[in-house]
C-alpha positions as CSV (number, residue, x, y, z in Angstrom):
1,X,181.2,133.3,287.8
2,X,181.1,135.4,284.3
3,X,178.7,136.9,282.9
4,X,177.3,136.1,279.0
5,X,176.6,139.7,277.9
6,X,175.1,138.5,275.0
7,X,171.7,137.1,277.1
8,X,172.7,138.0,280.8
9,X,173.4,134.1,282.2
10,X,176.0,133.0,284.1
11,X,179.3,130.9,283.2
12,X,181.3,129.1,285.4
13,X,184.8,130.4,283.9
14,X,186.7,127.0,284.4
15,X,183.8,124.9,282.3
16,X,182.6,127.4,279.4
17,X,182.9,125.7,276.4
18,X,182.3,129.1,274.8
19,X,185.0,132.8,275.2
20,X,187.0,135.2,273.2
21,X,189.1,137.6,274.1
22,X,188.8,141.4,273.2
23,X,190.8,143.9,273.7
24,X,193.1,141.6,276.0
25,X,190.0,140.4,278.2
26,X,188.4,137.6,278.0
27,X,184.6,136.9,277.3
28,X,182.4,133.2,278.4
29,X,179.4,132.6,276.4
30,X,176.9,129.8,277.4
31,X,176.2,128.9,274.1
32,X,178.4,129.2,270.4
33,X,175.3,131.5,269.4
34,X,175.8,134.2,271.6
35,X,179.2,133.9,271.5
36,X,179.0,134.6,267.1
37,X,176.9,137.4,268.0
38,X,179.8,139.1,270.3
39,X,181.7,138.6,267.6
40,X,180.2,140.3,265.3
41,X,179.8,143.6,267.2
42,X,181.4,143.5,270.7
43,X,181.0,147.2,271.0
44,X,177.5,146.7,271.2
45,X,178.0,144.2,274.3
46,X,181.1,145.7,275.8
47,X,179.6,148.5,276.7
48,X,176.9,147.4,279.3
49,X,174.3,147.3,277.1
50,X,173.2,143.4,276.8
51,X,170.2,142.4,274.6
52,X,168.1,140.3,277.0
């Protein structure tokens, strides 16, 4: 299981409908919300700070 560091839930890697990659990793979102806002600043969410 991932982790959405957008809101905290977890993502079952082989099902998210929802990633990126940064910086050569890739990211799982549960929704295409939180995965717009890791976009937008994944500094913010990279670095263990998630918005719950």
């Amino acid at each position: 299981m991932a982790k959405d560091l957008v809101c905290g839930m977890d993502v079952d890697e082989k099902t998210a409908k929802y990633k990126t990659t940064y910086k050569g990793k890739t990211y799982y979102f549960c929704a295409p919300g939180c995965k717009k806002m890791f976009e937008e600043n994944p500094e913010k969410y990279v670095g263990g700070s998630a918005k719950r």
